[in-house]
C-alpha positions in Angstrom: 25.3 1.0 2.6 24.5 -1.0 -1.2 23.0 1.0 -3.7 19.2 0.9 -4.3 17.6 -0.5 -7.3 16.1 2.4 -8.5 19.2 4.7 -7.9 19.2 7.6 -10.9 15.5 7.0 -11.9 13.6 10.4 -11.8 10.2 10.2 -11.5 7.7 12.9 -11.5 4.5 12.5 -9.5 1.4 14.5 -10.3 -0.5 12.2 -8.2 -2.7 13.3 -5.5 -4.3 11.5 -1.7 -3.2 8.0 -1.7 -3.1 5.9 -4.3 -0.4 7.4 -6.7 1.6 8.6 -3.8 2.1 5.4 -1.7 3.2 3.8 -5.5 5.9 6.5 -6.0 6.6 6.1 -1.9 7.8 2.8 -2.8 9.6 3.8 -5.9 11.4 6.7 -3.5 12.2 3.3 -1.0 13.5 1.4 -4.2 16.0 4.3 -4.7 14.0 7.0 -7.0 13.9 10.4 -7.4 10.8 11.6 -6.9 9.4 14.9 -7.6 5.7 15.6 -6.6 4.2 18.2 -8.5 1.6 20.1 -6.7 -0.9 22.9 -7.7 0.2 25.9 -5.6 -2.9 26.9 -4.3 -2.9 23.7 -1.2 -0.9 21.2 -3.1 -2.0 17.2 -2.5 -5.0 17.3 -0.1 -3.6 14.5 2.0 -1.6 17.7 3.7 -4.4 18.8 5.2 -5.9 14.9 6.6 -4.7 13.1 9.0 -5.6 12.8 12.9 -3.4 15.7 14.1 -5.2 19.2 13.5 -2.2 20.9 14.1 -0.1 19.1 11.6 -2.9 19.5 8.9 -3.4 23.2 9.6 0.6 23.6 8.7 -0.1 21.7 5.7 2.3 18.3 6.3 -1.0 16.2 8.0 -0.4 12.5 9.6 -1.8 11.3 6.2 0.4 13.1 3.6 4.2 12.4 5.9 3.0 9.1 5.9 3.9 8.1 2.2 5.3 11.4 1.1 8.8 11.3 2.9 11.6 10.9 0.7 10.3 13.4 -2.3 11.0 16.8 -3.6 8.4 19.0 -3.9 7.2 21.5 -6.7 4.5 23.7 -7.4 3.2 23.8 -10.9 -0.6 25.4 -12.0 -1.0 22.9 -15.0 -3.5 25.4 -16.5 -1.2 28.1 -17.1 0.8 27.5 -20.1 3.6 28.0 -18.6 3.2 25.6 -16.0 2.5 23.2 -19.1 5.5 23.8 -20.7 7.7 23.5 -17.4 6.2 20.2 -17.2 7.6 19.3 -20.5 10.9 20.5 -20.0 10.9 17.7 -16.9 9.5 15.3 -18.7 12.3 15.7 -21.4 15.0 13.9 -18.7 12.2 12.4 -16.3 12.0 8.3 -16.6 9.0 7.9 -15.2 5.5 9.7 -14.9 2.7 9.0 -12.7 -0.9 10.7 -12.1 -4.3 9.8 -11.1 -6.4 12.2 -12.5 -9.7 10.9 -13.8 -9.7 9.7 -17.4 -9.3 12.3 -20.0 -8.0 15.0 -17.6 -4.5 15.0 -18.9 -5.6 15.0 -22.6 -7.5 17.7 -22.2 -4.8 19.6 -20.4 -2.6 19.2 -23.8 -0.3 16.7 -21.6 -1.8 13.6 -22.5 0.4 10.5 -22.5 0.8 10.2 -26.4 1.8 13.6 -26.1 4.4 13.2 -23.9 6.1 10.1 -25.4 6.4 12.2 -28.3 8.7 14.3 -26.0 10.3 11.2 -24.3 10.0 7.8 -26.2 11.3 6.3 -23.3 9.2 7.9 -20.7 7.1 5.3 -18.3 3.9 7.1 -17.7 1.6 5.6 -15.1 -2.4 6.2 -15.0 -4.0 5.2 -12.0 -7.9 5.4 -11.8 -10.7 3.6 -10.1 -11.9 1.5 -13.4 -9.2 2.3 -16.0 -8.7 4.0 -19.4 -11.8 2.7 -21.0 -14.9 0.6 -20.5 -18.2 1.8 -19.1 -17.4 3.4 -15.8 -14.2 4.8 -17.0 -14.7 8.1 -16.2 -16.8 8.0 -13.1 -15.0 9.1 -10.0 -14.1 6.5 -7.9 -12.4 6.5 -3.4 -11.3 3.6 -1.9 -14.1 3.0 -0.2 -16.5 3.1 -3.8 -14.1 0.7 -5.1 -14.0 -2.2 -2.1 -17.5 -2.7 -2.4 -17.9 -2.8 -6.0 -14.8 -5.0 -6.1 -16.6 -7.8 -3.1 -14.2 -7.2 -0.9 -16.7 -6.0 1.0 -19.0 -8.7 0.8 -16.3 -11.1 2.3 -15.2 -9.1 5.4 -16.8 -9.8 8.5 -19.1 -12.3 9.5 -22.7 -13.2 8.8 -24.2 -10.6 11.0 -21.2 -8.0 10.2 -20.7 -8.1 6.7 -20.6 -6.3 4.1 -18.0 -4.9 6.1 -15.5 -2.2 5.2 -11.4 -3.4 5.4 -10.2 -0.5 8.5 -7.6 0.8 5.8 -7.5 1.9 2.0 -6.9 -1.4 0.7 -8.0 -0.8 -2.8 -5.9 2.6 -2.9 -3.1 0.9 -1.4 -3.2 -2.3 -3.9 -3.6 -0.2 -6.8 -0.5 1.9 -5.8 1.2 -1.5 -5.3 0.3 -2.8 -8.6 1.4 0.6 -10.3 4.8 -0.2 -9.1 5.2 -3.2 -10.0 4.1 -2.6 -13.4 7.0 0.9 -13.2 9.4 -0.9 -12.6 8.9 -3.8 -15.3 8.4 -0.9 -17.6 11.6 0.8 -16.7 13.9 -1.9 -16.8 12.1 -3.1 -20.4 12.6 1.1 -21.0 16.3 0.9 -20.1 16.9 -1.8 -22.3 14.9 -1.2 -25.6 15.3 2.8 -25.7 11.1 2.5 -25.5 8.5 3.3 -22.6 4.7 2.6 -22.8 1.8 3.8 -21.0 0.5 1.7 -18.1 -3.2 1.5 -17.1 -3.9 0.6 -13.8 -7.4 -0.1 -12.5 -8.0 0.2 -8.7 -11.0 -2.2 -9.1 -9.2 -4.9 -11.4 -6.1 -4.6 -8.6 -8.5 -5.6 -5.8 -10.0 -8.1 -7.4 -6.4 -9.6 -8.5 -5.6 -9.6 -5.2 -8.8 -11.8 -3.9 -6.6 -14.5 -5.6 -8.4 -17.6 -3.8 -11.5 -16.2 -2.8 -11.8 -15.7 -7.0 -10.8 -18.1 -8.0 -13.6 -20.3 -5.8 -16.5 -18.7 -7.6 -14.3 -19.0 -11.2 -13.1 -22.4 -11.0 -15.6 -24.1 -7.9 -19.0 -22.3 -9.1 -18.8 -21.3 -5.3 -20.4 -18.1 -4.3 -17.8 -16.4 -1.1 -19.3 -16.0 1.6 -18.2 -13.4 5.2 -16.6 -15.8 7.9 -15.4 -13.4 10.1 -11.9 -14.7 11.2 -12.2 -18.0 10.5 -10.0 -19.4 7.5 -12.0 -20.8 5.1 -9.5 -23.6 3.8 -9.1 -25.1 7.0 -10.1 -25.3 10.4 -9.0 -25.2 13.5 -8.1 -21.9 11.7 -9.2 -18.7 13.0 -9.4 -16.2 16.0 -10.1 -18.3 19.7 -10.4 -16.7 22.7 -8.5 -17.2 26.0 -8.4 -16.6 29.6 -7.7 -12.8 28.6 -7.9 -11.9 25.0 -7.9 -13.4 21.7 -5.6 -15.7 19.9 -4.7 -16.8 16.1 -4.6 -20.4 15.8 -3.2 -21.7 12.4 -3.7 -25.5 12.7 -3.7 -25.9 9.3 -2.1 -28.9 8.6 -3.2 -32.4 11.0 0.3 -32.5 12.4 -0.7 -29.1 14.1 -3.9 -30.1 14.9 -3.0 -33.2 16.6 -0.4 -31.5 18.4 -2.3 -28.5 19.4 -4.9 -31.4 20.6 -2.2 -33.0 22.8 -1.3 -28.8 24.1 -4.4 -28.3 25.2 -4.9 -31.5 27.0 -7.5 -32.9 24.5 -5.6 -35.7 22.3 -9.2 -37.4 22.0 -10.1 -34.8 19.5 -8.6 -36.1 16.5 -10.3 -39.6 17.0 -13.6 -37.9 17.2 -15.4 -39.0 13.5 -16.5 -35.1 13.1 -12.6 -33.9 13.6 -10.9 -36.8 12.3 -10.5 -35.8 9.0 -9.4 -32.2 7.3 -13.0 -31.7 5.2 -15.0 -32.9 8.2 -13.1 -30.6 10.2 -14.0 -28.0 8.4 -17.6 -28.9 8.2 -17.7 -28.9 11.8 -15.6 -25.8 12.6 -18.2 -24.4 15.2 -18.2 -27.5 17.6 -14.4 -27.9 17.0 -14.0 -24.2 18.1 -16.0 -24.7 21.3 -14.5 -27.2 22.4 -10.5 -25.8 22.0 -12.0 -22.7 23.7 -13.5 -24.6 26.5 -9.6 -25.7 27.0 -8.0 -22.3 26.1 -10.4 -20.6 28.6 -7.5 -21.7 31.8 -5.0 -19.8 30.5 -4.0 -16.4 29.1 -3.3 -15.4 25.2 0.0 -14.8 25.5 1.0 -17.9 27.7 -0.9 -20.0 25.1 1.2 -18.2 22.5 4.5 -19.3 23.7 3.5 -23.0 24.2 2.4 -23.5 20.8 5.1 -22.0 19.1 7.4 -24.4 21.2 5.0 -27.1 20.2 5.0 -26.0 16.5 1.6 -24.9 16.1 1.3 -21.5 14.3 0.0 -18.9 16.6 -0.4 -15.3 17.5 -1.8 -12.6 19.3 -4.9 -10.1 18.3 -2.9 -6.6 18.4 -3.9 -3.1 18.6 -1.9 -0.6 16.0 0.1 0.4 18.9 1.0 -2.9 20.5 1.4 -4.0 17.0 4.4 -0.7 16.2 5.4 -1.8 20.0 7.0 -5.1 19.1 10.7 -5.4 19.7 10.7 -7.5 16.4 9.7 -4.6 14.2 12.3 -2.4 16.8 14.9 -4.6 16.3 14.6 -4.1 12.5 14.3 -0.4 12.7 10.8 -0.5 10.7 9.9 2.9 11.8 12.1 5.7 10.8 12.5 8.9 12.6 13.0 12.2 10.1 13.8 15.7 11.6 11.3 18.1 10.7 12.7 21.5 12.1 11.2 21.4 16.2 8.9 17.7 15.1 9.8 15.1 14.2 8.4 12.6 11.3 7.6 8.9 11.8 7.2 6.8 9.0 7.3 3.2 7.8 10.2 1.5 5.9 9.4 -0.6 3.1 8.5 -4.5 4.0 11.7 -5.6 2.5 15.2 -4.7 2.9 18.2 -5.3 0.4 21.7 -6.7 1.4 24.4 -7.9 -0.8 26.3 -11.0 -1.2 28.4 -9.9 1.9 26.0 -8.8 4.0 25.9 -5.5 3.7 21.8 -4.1 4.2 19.7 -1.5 2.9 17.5 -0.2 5.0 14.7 0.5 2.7 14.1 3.6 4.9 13.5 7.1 3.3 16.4 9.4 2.5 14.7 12.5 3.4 11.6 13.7 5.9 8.4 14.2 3.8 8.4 18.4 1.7 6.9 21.3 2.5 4.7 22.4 0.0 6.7 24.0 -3.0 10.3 23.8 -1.1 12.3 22.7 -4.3 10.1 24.9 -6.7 12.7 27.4 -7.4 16.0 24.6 -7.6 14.6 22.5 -10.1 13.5 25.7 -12.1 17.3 26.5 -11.8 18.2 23.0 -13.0 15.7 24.3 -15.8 18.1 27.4 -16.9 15.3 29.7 -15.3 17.0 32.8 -13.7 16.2 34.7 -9.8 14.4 37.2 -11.9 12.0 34.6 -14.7 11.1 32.5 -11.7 9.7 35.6 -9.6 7.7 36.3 -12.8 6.7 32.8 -13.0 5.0 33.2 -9.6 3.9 36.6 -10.0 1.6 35.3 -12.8 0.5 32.4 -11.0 2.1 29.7 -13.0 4.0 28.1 -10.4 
């Protein structure tokens, strides 16, 4: 198996719920080392969410294993002192650092970012927050949630009736995490290579937003105010969800070629000579009657046999699927996208990366975690050893509640 890019990095994580854990999840896929550092009274409350009350109530819930696996964990009370100054000594040989605390919290634990560069000029450290360092709303608290409808995604999602609509995952917390990890590992290479790290900023509401690249840029550049469409596509139609015989359908005709030949599939090649279908803009214009009439035809046939005759045909399609059917697919099993981790008598099942690496010969990566996701505190005392702390000043450490 090749080497991952991130091999020998060490990266602490003070991070907590979701967004700062699924960024150093995909630094611990790239190849990190990760260390979360937990408080020790409950550690990150994603432990304890998550749809299996069991799980939760042993303090590894559905929602922590999910982008906690591959990570060390570590207990540290950051307002002892000398949890403090076990923080420094990490951050004395850590690359990178990454927390989302609200504004200010750090500084005002004495472990502010400036602070810690002093320790480590080449230290990465990584702030995530809902609305950034500065500005305004800078220190209001901010969930996922807050933050898609004060970013529009809201106002785009669903339909006229529908919207604004709420995305059915964290997008902003998981786009924000994203964007922190991009911005890591530009740092860390620039880090590697100049001797000098920097302090990153990352805004959960500016990364939504810079994800609604086309849907911005319409009101920016086009004066055009979005609007919900449900699942249609607004830059082209026949473009959307159809229903079938038995279920629904995504139809990607986005180009003529695929319209015509979905036309000629479904056993109307009269379409495209119709004056309100003839032409891309038009088609768009009238997407409604367009619609009803492919349905009309799609109506004699089930989803998934429609599916396999327009992907002969070339015309992009797909079926609607549920989470499950979705896991289900032999195309995701054939590329081993979930990953089984023993857990003692359970067993952990988590998501690989989206990618996966291979070398010039061929030889892959699997972008998989190394290691199932910690129990709270379970490398506390080994990385205090690494630290030169002895048996008998780490059971003095946790007698006085530092750790």
């Amino acid at each position: 198996m090749i080497s991952l890019p991130l091999s020998g990095i060490r990266v602490l994580d003070l991070s907590n719920v979701l967004s700062g854990p699924f960024c150093t999840y995909q630094l611990a896929l790239l190849g990190a080392a990760v260390l979360k550092i937990e408080n020790p009274t409950g550690g990150d409350l994603a432990r304890r969410l998550g749809a299996d009350p069991q799980a939760s109530a042993r303090n590894m819930g559905a929602s922590f294993v999910a982008v906690n696996a591959g990570k060390e964990s570590m207990t540290l009370n950051l307002k002892h002192e000398a949890g403090k100054d076990i923080l420094r000594k990490l951050v004395a040989d850590a690359d990178v650092l990454v927390e989302n605390f609200r504004p200010g919290v750090m500084d005002r634990l004495g472990l502010g970012a400036k602070s810690l560069l002093e320790l480590n000029p080449r230290l990465v450290y990584c702030a995530i927050s809902g609305f950034g360092n500065d500005g305004p709303l800078a220190h209001r608290p901010a969930y996922d949630q807050i933050i898609q409808g004060m970013s529009g995604a809201m106002s785009v999602t669903g339909d006229a009736e529908s919207a604004p609509l709420r995305v059915g995952y964290p997008v902003s917390d998981t786009v924000g995490g994203m964007n922190a990890a991009l911005a890591i590992c530009a740092a860390v290479l620039a880090a590697q290579r100049t001797g000098e790290g920097r302090i990153i900023d990352v805004s959960m509401l500016e990364a939504t937003l810079s994800s609604m690249g086309w849907v911005v840029s319409n009101y920016l550049n086009a004066g055009v105010t979005p609007a919900p469409m449900g699942n249609e596509n607004f830059t082209a139609a026949p473009s959307g969800t159809f229903v079938c015989g038995d279920g629904m359908l995504n139809i990607a005709a986005n180009e003529t070629k695929q319209f015509v030949a979905l036309c000629e599939l479904i056993g109307r090649p009269d379409l495209p000579h119709d004056a309100r279908f003839s032409e891309r803009n038009t088609r768009k214009r009238y997407r409604a009657e367009l619609k009803q009439e492919i349905e009309a035809a799609l109506a004699l046939d089930t989803a998934g046999n429609w599916e396999q005759r327009m992907t002969a045909a070339g015309v992009p399609a797909g079926l609607v699927l549920s989470v499950p059917e979705a896991i289900g697919q032999p195309q995701l099993a054939g590329r081993g996208f979930v990953h089984e981790l023993q857990d003692g008598d359970t067993v952990q099942r988590v998501t690989r990366a989206g990618f996966r690496f291979a070398d010039g010969h061929g030889e892959l990566s699997s972008g998989a975690p190394v290691s199932r996701a910690p129990h709270l505190s379970e490398h506390t005392d080994a990385h205090l050893q690494r630290l030169g702390f002895d048996a008998g000043a780490i059971a003095r450490l946790r007698e006085d509640g530092a750790i």
